[in-house]
Backbone atoms as SQL, in Angstrom:
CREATE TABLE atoms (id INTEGER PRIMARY KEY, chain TEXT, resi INTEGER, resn TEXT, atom TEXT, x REAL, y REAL, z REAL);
INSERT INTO atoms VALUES
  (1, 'A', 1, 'UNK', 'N', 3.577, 14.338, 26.246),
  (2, 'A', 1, 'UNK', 'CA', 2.876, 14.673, 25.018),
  (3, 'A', 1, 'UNK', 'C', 3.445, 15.973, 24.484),
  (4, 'A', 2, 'UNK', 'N', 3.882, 16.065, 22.839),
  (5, 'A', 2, 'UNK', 'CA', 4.269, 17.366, 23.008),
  (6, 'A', 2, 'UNK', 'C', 3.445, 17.900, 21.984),
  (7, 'A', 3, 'UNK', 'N', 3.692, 19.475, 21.359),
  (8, 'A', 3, 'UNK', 'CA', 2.248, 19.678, 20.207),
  (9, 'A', 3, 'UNK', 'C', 3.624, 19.940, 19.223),
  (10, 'A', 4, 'UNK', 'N', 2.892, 19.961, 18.279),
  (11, 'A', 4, 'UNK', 'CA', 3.522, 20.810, 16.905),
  (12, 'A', 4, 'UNK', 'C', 3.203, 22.020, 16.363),
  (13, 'A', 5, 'UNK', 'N', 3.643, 23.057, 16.097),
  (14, 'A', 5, 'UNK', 'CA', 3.065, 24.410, 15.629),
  (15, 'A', 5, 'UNK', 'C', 3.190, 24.258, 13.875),
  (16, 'A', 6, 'UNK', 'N', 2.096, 24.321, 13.176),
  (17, 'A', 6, 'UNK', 'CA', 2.453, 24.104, 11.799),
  (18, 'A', 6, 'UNK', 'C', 2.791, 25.209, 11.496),
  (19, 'A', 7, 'UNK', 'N', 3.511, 25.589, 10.735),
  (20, 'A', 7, 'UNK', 'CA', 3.620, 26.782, 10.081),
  (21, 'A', 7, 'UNK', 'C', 2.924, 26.980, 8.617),
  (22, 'A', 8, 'UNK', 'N', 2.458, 28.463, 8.505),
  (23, 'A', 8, 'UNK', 'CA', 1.545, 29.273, 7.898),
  (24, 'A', 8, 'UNK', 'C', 2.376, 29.839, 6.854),
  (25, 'A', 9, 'UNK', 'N', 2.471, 29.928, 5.394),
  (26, 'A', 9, 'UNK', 'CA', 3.211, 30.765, 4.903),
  (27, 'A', 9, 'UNK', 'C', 2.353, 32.510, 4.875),
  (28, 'A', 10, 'UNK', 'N', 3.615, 33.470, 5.008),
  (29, 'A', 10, 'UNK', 'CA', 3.221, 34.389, 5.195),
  (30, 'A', 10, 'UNK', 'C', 2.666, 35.322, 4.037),
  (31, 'A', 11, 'UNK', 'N', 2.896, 34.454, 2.691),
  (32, 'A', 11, 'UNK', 'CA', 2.594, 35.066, 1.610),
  (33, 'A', 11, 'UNK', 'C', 0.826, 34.635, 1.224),
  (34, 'A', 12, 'UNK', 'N', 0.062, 34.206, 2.033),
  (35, 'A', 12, 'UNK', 'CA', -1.140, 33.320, 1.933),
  (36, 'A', 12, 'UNK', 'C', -2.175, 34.535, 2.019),
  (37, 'A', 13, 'UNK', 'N', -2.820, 34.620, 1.016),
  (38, 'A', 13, 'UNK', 'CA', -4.139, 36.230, 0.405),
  (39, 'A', 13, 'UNK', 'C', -4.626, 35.438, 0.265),
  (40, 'A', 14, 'UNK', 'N', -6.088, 36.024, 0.455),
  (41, 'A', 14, 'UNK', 'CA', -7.528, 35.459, -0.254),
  (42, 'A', 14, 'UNK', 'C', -8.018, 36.308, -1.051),
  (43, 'A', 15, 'UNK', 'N', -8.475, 35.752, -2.036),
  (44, 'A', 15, 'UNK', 'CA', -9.126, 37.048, -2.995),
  (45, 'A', 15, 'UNK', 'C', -10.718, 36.867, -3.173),
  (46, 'A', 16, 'UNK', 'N', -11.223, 38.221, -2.363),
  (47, 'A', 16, 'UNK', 'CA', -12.869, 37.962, -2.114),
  (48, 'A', 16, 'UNK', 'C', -13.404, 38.260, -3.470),
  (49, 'A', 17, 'UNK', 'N', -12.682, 39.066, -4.829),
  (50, 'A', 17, 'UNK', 'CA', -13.260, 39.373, -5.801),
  (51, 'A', 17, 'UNK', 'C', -13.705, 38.065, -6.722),
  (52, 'A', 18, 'UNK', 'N', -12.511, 37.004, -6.307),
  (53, 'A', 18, 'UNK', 'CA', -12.527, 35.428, -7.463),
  (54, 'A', 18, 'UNK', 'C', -14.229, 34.992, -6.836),
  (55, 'A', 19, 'UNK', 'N', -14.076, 34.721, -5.664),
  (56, 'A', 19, 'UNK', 'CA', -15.106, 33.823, -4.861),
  (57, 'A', 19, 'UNK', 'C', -16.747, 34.909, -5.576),
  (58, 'A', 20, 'UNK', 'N', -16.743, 35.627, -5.614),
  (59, 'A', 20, 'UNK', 'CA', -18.205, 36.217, -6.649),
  (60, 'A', 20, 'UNK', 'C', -18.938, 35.805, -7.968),
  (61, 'A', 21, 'UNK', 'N', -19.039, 34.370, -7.624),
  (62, 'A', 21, 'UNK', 'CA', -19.742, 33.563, -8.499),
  (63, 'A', 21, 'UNK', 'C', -20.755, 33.215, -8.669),
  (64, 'A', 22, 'UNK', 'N', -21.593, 33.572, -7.675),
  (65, 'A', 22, 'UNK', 'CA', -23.189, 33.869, -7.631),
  (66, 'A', 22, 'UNK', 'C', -23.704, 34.954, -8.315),
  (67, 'A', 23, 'UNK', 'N', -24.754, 34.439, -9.182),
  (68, 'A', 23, 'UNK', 'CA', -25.559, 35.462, -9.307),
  (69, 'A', 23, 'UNK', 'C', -26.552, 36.446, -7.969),
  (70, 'A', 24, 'UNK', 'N', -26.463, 37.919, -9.040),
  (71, 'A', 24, 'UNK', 'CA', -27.207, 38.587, -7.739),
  (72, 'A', 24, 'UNK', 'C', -28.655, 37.986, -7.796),
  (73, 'A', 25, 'UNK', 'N', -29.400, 37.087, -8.084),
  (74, 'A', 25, 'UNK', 'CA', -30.253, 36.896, -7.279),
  (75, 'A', 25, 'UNK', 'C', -30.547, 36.068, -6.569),
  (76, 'A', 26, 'UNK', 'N', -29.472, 34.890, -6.372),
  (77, 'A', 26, 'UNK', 'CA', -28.982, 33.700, -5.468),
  (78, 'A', 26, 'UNK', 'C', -28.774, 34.772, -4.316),
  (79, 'A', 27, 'UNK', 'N', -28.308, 35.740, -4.128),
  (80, 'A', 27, 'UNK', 'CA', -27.591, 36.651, -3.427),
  (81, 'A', 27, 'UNK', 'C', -28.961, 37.154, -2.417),
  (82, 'A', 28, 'UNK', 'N', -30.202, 37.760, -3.609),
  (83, 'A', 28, 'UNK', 'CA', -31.266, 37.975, -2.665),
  (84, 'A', 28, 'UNK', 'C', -31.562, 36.893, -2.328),
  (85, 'A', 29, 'UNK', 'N', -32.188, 35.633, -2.810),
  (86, 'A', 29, 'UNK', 'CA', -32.640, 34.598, -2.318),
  (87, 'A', 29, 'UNK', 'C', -32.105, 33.983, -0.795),
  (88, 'A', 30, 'UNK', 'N', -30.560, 33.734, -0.952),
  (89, 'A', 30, 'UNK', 'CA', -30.408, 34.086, 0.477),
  (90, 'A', 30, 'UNK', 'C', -30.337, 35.016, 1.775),
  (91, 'A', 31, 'UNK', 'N', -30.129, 35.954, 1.222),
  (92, 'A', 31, 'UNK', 'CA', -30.580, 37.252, 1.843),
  (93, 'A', 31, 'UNK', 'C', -32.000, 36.925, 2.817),
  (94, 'A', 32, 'UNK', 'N', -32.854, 36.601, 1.888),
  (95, 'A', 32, 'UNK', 'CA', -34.459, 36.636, 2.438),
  (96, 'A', 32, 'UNK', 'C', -34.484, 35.157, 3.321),
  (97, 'A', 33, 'UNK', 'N', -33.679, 33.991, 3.123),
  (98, 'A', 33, 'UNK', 'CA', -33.953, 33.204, 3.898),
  (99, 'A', 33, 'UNK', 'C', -33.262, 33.504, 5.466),
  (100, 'A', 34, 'UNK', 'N', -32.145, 34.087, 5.255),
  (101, 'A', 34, 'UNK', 'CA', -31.104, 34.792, 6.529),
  (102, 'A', 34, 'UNK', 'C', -31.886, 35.790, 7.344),
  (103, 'A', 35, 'UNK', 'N', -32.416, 36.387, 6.604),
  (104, 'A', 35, 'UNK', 'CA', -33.411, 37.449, 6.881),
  (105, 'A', 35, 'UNK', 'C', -34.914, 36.905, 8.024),
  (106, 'A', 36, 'UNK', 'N', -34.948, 35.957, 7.257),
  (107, 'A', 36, 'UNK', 'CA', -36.278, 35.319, 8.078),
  (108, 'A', 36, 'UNK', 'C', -36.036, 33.842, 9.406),
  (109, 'A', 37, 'UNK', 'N', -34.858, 33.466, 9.063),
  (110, 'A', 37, 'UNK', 'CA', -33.797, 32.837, 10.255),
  (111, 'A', 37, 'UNK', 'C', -33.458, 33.879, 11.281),
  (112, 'A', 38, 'UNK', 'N', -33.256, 35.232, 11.134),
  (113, 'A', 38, 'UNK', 'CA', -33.223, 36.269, 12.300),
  (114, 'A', 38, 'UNK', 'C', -34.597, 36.668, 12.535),
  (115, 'A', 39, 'UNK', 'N', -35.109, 36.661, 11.828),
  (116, 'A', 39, 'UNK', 'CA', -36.869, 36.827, 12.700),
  (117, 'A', 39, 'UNK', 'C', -37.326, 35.777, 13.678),
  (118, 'A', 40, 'UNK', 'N', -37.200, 34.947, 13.012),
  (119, 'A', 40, 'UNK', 'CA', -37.842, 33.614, 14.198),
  (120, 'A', 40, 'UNK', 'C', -37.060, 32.989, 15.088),
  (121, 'A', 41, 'UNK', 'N', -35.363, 33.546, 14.938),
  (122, 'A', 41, 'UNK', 'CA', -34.734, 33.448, 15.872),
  (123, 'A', 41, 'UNK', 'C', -35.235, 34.348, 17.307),
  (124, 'A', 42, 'UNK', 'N', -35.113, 35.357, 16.791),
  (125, 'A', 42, 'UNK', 'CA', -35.202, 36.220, 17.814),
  (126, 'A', 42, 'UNK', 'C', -36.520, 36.755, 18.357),
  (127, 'A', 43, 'UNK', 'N', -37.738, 36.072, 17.339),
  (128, 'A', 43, 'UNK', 'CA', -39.287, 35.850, 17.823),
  (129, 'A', 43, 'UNK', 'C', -38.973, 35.094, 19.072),
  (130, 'A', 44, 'UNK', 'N', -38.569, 33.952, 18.663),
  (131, 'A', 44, 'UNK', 'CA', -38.612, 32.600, 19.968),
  (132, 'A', 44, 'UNK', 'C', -37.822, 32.948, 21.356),
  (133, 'A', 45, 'UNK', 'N', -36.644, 33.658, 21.419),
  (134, 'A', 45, 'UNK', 'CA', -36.091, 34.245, 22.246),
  (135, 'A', 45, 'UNK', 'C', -36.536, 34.993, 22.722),
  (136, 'A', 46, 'UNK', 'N', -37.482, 36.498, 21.980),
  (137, 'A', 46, 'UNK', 'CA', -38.346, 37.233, 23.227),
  (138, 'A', 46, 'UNK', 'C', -39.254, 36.171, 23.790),
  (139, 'A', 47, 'UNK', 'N', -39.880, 35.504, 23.383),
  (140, 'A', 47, 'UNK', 'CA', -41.027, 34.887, 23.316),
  (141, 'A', 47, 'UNK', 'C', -40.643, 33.864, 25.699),
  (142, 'A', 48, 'UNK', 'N', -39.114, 34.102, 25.152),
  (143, 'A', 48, 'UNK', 'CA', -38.594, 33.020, 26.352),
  (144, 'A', 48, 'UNK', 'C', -38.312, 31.537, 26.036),
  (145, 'A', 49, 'UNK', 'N', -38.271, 31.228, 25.002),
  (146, 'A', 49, 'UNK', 'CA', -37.841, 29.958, 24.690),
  (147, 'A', 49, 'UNK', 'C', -35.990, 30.000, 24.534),
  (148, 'A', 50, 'UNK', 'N', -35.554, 28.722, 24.893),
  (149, 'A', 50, 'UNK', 'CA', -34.058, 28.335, 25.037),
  (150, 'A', 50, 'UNK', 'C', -33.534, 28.286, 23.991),
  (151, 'A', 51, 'UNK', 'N', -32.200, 28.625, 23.953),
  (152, 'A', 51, 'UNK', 'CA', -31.394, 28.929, 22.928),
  (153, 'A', 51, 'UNK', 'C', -32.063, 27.968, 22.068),
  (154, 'A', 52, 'UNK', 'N', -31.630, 26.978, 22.552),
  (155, 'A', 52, 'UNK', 'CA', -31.228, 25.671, 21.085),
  (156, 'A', 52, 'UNK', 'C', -32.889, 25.612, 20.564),
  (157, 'A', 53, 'UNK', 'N', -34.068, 25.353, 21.549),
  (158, 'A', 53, 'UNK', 'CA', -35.451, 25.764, 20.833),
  (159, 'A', 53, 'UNK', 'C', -35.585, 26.510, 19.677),
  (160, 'A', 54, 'UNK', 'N', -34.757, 27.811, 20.162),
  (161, 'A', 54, 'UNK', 'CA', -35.043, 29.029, 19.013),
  (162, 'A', 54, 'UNK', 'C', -34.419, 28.794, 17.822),
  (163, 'A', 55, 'UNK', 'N', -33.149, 27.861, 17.556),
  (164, 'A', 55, 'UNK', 'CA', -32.067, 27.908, 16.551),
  (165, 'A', 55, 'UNK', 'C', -32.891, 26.892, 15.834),
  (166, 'A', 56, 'UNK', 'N', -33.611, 25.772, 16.852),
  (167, 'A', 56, 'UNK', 'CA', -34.693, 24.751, 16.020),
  (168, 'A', 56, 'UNK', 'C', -35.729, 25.470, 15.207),
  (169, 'A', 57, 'UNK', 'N', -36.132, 26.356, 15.888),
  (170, 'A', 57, 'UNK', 'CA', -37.366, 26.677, 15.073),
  (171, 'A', 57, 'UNK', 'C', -37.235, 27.896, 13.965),
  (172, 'A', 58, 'UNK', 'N', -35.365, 28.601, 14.331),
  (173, 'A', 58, 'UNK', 'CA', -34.877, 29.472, 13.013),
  (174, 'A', 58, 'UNK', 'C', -34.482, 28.504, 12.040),
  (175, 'A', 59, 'UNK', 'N', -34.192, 27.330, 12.070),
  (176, 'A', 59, 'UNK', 'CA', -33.668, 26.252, 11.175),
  (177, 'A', 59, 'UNK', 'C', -34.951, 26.132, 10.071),
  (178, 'A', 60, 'UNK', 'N', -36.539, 26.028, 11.080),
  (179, 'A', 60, 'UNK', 'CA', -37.413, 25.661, 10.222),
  (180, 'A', 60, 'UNK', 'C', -37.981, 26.873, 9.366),
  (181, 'A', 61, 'UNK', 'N', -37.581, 27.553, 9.858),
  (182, 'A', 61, 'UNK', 'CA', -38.174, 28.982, 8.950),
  (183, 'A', 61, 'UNK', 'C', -37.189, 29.137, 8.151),
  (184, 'A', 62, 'UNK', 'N', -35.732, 28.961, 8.143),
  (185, 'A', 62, 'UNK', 'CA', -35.311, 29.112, 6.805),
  (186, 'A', 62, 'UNK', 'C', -35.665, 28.269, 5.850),
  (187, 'A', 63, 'UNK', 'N', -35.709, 27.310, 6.342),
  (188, 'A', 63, 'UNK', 'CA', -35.940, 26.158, 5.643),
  (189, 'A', 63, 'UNK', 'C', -37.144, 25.926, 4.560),
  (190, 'A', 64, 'UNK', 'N', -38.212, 26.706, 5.426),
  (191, 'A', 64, 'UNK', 'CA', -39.590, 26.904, 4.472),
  (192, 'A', 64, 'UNK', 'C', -39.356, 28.475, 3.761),
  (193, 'A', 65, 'UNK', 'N', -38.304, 29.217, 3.931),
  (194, 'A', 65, 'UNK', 'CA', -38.694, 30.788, 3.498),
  (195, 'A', 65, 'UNK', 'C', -37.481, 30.331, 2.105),
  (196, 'A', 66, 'UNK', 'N', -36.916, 29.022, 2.064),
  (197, 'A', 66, 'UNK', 'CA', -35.992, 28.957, 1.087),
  (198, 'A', 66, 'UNK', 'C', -37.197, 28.651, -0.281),
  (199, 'A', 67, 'UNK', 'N', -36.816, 29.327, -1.777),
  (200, 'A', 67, 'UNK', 'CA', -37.629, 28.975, -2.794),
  (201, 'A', 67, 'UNK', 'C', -37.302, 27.687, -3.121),
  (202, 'A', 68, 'UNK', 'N', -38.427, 27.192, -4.046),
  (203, 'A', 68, 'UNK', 'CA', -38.138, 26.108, -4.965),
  (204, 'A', 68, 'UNK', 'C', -36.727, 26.683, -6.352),
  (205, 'A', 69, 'UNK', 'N', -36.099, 25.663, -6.735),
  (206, 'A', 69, 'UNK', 'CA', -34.936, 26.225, -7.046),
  (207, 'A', 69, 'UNK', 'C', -35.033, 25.790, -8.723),
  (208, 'A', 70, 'UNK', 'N', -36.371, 25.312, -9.634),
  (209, 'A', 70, 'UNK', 'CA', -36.106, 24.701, -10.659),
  (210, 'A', 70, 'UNK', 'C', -36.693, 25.643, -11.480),
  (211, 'A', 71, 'UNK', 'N', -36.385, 27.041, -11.283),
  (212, 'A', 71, 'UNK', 'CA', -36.682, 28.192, -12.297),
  (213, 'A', 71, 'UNK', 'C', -36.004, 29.330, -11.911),
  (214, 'A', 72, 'UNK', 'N', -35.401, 30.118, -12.957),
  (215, 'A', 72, 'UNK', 'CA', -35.529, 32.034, -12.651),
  (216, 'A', 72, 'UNK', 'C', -36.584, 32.415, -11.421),
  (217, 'A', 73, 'UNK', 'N', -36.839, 32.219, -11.874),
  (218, 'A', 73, 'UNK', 'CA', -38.480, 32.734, -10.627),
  (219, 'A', 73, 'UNK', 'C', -38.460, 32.068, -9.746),
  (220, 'A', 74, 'UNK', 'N', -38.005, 31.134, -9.640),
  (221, 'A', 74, 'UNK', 'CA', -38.000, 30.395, -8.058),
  (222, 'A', 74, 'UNK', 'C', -37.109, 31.088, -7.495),
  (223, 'A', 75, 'UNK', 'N', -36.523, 31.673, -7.535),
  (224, 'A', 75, 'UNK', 'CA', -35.175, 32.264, -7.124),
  (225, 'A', 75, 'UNK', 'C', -35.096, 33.558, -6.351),
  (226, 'A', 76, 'UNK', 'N', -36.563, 33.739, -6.867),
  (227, 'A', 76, 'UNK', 'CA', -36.180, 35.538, -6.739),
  (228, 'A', 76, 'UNK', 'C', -37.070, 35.824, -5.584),
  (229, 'A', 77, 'UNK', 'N', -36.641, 36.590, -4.710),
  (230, 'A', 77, 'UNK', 'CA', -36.937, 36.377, -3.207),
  (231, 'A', 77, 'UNK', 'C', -38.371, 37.809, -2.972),
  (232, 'A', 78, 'UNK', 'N', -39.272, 37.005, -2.417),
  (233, 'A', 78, 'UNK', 'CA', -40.780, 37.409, -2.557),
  (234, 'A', 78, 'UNK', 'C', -40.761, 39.190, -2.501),
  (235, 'A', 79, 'UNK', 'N', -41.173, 39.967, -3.222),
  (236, 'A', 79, 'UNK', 'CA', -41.421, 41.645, -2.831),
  (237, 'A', 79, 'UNK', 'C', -42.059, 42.150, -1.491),
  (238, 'A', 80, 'UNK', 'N', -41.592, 42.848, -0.968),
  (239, 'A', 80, 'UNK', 'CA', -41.963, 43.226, 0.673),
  (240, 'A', 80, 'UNK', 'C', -43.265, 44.484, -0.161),
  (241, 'A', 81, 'UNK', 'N', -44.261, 43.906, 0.459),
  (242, 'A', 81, 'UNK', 'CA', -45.157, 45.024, 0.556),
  (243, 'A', 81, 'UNK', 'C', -45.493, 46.276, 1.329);
């Protein structure tokens, strides 16, 4: 069996400025769901529950901390009191 090494050209940039096509408040919106995927990640883990438990139950908290998406205002990620 033998492998192949593909080659890479060396002239290959990414430009992180193009990819900024979100608005900033898509930006918070995920922010606050990422935000609350590391809370209940790492709730369930002190707590003593197993990896993959905890990633289940950070899955469901992003999942519910994500807004409804069919307005401005759905969008905009809740004010911390």
């Amino acid at each position: 069996m033998s492998l192949a090494i593909l080659a890479v050209p060396a002239t290959l940039e990414i430009h992180a400025a193009a990819s900024r096509a979100r608005p900033l408040t898509i930006d918070k919106a995920l922010s606050h769901c990422k935000a609350e995927w590391t809370r209940a990640h790492d709730l369930a883990r002190s707590k003593g529950q197993p990896a993959v438990r905890a990633q289940r139950m950070a899955a469901v908290a992003y999942k519910i901390a994500m807004p409804q998406m069919n307005s401005l205002a759905g969008i905009k990620p809740p004010s911390r009191a």
